[in-house]
DRENLOBA-835719 format. One record per residue: residue in one letter; residue number from 1; x, y, z of N, C-alpha, C, O, CB in turn. Coordinates in pm, whole numbers, plus 50000, padded with zeros to 5 digits. Glycine has a CB too. Example, Ala and Ser with C-alpha at 12.3 -4.5 7.8 and 13.67 -1.06 7.14 Angstrom:
# DRENLOBA-835719
   res     n      nx      ny      nz     cax     cay     caz      cx      cy      cz      ox      oy      oz     cbx     cby     cbz
     A     1   51319   49431   50780   51230   49550   50780   51320   49670   50780   51424   49668   50846   51131   49553   50905
     S     2   51285   49775   50708   51367   49894   50714   51290   50003   50787   51341   50114   50804   51408   49940   50572
This chain:
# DRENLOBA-835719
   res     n      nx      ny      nz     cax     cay     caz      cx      cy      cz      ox      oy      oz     cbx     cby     cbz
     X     1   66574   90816   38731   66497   90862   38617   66569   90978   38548   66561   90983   38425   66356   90903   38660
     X     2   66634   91067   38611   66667   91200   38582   66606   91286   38496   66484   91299   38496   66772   91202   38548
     X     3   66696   91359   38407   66579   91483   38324   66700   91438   38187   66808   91379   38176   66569   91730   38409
     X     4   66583   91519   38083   66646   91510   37952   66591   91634   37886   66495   91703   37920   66614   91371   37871
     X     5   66668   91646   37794   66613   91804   37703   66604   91787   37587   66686   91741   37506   66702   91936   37700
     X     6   66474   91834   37572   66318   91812   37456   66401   91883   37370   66497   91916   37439   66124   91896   37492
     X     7   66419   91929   37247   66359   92016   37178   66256   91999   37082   66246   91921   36987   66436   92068   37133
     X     8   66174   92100   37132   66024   92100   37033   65970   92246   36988   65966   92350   37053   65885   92029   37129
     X     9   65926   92215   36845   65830   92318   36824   65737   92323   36850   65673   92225   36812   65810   92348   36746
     X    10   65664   92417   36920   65546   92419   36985   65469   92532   36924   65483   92638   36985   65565   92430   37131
     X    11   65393   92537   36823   65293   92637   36739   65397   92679   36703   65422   92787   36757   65181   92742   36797
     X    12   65488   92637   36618   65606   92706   36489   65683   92753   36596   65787   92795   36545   65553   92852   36356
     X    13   65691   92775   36770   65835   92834   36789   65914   92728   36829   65869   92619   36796   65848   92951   36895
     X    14   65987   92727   36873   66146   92602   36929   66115   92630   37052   66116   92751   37076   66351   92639   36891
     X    15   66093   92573   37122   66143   92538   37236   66264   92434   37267   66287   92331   37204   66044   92504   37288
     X    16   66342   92488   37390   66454   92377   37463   66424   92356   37601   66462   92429   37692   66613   92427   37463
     X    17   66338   92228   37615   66279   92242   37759   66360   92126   37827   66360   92014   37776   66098   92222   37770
     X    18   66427   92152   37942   66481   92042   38022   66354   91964   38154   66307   92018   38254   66629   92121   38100
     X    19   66335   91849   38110   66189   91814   38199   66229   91675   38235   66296   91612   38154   66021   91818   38105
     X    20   66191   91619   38355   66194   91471   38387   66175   91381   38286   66092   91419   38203   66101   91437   38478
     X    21   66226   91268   38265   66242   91134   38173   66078   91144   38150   66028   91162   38039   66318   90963   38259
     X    22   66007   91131   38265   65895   91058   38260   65757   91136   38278   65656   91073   38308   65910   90959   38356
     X    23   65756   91295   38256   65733   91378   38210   65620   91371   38062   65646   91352   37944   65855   91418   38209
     X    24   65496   91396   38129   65411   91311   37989   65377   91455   37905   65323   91541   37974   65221   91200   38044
     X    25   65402   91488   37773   65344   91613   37694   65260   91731   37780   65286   91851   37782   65241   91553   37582
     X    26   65151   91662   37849   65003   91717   37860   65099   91807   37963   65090   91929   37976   64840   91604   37918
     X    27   65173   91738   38019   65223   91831   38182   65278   91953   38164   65270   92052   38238   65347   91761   38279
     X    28   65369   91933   37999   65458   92055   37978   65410   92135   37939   65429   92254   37965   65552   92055   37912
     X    29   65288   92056   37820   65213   92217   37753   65133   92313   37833   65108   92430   37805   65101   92192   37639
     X    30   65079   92215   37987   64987   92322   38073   65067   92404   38175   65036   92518   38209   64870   92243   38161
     X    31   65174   92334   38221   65209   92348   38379   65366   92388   38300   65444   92367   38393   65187   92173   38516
     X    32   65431   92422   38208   65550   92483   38142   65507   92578   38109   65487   92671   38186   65616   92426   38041
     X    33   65484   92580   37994   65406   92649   37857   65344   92692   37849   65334   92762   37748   65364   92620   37778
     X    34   65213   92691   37974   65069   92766   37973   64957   92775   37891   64863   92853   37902   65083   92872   37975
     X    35   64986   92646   37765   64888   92598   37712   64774   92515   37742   64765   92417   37668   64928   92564   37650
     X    36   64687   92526   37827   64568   92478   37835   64431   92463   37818   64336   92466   37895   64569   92477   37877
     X    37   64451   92438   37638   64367   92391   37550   64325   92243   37590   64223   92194   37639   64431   92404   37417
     X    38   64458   92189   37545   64441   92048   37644   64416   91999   37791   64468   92018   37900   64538   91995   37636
     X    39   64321   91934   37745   64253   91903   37922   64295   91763   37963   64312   91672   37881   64054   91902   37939
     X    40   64311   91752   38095   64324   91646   38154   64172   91556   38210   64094   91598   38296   64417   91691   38258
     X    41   64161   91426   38134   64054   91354   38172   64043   91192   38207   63982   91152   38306   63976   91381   38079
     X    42   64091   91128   38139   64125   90977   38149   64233   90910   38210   64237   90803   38270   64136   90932   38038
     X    43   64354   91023   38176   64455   90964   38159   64498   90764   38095   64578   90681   38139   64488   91006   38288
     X    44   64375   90758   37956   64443   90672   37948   64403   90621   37870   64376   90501   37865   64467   90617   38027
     X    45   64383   90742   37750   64392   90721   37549   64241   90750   37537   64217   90771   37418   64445   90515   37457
     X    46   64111   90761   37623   63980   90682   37586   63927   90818   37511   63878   90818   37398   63870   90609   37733
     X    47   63945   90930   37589   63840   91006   37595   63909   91163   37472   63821   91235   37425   63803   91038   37791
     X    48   64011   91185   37447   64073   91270   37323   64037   91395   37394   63974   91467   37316   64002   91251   37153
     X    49   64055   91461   37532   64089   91585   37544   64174   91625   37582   64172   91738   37631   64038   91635   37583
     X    50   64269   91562   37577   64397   91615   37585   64518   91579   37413   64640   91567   37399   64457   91531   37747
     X    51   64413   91575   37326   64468   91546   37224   64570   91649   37182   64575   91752   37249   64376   91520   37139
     X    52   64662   91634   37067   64743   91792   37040   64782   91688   36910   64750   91570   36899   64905   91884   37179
     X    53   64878   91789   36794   64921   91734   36677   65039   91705   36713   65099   91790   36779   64913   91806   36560
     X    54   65092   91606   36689   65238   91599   36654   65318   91540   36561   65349   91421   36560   65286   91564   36730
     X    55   65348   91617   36489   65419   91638   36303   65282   91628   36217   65281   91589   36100   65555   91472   36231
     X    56   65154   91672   36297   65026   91630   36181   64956   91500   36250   64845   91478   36201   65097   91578   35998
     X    57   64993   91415   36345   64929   91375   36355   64837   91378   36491   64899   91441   36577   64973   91305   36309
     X    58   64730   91337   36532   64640   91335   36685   64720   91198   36770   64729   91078   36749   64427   91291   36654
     X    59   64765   91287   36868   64812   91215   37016   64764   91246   37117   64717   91359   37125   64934   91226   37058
     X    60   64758   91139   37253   64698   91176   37325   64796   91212   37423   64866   91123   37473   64604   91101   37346
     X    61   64812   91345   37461   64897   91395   37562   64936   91362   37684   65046   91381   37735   64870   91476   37581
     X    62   64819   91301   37737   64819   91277   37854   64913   91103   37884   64933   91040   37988   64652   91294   37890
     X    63   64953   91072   37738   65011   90912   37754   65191   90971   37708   65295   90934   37763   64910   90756   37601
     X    64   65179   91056   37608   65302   91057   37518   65411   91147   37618   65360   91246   37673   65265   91139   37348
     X    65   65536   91124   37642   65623   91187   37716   65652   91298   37665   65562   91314   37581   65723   91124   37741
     X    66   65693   91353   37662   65736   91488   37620   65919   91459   37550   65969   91544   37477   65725   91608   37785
     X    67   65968   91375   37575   66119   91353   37550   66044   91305   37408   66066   91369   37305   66233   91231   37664
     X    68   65963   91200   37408   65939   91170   37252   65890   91256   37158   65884   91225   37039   65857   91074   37234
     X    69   65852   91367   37202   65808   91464   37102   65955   91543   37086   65941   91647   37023   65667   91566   37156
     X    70   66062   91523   37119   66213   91621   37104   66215   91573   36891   66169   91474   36834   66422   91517   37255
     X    71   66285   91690   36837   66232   91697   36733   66120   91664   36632   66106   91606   36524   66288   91683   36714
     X    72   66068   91710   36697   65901   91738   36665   65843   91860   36641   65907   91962   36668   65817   91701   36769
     X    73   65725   91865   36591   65639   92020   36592   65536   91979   36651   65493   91868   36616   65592   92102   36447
     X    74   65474   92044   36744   65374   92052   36809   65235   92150   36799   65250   92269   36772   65430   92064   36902
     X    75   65127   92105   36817   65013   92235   36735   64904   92188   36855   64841   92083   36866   64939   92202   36510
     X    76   64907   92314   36945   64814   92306   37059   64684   92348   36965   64715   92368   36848   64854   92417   37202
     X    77   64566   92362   36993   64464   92457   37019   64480   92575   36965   64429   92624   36864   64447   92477   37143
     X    78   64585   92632   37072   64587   92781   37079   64654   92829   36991   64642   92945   36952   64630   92836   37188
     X    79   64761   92721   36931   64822   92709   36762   64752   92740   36640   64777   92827   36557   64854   92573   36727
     X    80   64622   92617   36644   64625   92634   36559   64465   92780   36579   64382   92781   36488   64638   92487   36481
     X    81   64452   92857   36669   64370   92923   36665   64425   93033   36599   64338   93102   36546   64317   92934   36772
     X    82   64540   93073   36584   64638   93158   36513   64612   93135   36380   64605   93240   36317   64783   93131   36545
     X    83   64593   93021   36307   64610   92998   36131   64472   93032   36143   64389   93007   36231   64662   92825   36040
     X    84   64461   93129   35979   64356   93120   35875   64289   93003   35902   64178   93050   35929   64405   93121   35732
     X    85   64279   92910   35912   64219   92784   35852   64100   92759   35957   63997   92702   35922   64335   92648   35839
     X    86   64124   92815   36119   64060   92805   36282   63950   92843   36235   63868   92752   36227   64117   92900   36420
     X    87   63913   92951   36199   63781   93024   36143   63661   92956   36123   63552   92957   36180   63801   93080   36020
     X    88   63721   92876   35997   63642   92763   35899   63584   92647   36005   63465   92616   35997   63765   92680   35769
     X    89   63674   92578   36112   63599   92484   36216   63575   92591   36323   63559   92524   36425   63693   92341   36276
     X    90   63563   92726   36357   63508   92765   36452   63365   92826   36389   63257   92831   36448   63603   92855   36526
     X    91   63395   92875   36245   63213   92856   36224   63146   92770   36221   63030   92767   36259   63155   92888   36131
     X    92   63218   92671   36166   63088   92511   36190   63049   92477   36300   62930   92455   36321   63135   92360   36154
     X    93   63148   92465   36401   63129   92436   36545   63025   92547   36594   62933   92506   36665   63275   92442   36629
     X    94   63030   92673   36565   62927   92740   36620   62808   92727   36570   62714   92701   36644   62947   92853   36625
     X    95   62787   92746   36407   62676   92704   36307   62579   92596   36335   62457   92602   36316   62736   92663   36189
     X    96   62679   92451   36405   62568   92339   36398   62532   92328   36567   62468   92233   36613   62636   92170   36319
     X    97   62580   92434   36645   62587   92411   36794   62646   92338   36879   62614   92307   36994   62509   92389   36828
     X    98   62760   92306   36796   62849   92123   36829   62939   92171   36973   63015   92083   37013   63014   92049   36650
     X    99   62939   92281   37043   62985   92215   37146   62890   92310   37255   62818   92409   37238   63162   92213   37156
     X   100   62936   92213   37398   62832   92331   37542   62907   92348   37642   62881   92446   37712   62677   92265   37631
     X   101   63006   92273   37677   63141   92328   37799   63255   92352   37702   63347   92423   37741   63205   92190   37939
     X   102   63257   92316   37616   63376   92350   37558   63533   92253   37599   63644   92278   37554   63385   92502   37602
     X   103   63495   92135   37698   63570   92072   37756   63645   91979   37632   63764   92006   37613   63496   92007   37868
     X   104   63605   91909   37577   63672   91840   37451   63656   91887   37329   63644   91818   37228   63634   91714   37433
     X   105   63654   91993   37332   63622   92067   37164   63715   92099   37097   63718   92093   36974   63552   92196   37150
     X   106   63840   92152   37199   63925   92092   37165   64025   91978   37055   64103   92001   36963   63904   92085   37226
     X   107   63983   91874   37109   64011   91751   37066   63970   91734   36955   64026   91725   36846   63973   91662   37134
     X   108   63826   91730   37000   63748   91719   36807   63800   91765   36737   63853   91704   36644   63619   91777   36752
     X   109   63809   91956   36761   63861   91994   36637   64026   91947   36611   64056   91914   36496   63842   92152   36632
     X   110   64090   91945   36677   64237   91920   36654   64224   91779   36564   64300   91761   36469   64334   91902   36814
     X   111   64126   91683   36597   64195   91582   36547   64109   91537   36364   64152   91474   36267   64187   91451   36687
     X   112   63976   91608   36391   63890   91656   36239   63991   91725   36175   63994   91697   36055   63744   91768   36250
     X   113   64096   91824   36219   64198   91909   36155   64301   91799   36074   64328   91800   35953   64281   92007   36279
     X   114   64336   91731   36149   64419   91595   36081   64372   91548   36031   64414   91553   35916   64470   91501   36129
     X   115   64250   91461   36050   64141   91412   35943   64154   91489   35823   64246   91458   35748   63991   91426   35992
     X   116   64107   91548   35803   64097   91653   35717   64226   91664   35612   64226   91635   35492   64080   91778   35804
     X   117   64324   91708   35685   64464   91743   35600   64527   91595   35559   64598   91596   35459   64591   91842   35706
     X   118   64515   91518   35600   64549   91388   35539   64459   91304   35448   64484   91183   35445   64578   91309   35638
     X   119   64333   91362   35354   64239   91301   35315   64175   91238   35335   64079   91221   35259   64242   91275   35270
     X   120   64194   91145   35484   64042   91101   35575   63922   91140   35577   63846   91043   35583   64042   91115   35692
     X   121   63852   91270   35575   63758   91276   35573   63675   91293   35412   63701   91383   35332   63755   91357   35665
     X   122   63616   91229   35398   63502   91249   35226   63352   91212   35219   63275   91231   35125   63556   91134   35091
     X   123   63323   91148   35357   63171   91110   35430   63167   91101   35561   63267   91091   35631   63112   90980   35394
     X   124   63028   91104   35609   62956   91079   35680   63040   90985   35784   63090   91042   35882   62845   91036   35612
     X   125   63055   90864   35770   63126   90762   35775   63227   90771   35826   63262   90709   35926   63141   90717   35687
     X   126   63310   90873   35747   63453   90867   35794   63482   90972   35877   63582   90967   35949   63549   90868   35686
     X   127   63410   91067   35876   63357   91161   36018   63353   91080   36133   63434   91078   36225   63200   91226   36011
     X   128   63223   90997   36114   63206   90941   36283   63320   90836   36261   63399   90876   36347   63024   90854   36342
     X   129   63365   90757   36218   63449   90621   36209   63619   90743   36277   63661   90722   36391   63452   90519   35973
     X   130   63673   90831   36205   63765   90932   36303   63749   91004   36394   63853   91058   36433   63814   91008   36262
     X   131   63641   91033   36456   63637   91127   36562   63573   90990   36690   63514   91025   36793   63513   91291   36514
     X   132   63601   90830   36654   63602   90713   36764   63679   90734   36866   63624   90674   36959   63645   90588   36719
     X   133   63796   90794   36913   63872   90839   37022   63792   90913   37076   63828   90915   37194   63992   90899   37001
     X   134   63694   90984   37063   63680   91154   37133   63604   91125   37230   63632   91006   37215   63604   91289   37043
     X   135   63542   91124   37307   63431   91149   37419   63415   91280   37407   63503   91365   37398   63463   91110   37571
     X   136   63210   91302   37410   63198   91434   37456   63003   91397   37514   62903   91347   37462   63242   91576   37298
     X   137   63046   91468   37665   62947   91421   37738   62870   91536   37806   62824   91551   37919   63001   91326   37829
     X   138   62875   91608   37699   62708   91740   37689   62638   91735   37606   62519   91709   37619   62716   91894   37670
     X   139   62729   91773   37438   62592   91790   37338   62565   91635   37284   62473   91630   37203   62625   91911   37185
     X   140   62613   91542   37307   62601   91453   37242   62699   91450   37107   62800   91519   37096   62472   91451   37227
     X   141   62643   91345   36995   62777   91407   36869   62715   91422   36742   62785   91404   36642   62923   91290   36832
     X   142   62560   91460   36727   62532   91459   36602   62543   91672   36556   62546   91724   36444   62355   91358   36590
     X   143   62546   91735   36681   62590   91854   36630   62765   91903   36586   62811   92006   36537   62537   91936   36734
     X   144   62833   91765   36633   62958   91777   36624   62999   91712   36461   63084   91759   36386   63021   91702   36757
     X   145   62906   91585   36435   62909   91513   36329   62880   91620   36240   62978   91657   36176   62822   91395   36328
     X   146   62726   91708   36207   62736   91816   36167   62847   91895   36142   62876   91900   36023   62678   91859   36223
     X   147   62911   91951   36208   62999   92059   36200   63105   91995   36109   63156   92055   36014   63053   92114   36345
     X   148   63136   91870   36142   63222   91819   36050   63206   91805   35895   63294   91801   35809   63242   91712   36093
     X   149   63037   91796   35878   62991   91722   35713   63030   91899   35664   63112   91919   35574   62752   91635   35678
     X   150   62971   91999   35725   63022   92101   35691   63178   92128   35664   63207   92195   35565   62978   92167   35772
     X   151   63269   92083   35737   63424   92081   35695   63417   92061   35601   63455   92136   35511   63519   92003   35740
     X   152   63355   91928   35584   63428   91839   35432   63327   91906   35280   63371   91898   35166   63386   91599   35452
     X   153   63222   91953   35308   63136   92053   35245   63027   91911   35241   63030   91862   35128   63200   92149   35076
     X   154   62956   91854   35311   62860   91773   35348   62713   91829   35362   62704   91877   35475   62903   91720   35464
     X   155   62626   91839   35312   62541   91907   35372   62482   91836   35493   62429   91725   35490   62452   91945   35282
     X   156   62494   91903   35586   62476   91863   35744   62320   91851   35729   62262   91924   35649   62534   91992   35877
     X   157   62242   91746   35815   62116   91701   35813   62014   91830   35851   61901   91825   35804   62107   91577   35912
     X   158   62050   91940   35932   62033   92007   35995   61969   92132   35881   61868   92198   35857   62150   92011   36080
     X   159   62086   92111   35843   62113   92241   35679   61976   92205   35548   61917   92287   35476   62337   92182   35559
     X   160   61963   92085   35553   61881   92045   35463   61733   92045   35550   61647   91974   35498   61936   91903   35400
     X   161   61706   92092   35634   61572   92128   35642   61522   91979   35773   61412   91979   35828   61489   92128   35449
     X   162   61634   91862   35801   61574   91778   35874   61605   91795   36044   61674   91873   36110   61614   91649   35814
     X   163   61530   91697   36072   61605   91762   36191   61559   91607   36306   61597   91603   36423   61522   91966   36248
């Protein structure tokens, strides 16, 4: 199998990481890197908490090697908790109550973040129809669906007085 060397940006810096062939993302960003935003759960695409961006788009870490992300940019969590922009889905997420372990919240937001920046999201619809990868097995997903109609400036069911 031997080893090969990544290079990746990981939240805007470079990394040059030398790691086994077969070496899946999720391993380097927790157990290298010390990013553990991403969680380990399925291992095997279903459940989106170990999601992360790569070049913009939602992958699931726990499948993608880490050699395939070598010229790439990478945007943990803890990435993008650094940009201006974190704020805006950490008030909704708190506003509509959308998460309770915090175990895939993660995910949601990382991959609503892509949604989002690629013009996917503009309803209801296309909220729940993109956030179909995610599993989240506390609040349920209509406080998460919420938080999202708020992203897109939706008025969340919640907001309008229903409930």
């Amino acid at each position: 199998m031997g080893e090969v060397t990544a290079r990746i940006g990981v939240n805007g810096t470079p990394r040059e990481l030398v790691v086994p062939a077969q070496e899946l993302l999720l391993d380097t960003l927790r157990e290298r890197l010390g990013l553990t935003g991403a969680k380990r759960s399925c291992d095997v695409q279903v459940c989106g908490t170990c999601t992360v961006l790569v070049d913009g788009e939602p992958v699931s870490s726990c499948t993608y090697l880490t050699c395939d992300a070598d010229g790439r940019e990478v945007l943990t969590i803890e990435g993008f908790a650094e940009q201006p922009e974190f704020a805006e889905f950490e008030r909704a997420f708190d506003e509509r109550a959308a998460l309770q372990c915090g175990f895939c919240t993660p995910g949601f937001v990382l991959t609503l973040k892509a949604l989002r920046d690629a013009g996917e999201l503009r309803s209801r619809e296309d909220v729940i129809q993109g956030l179909d990868g995610n599993i989240c097995r506390c609040t349920g997903y209509k406080s998460i669906v919420e938080a999202a109609e708020m992203l897109i400036g939706e008025p969340a069911a919640g907001l309008r007085g229903e409930r």
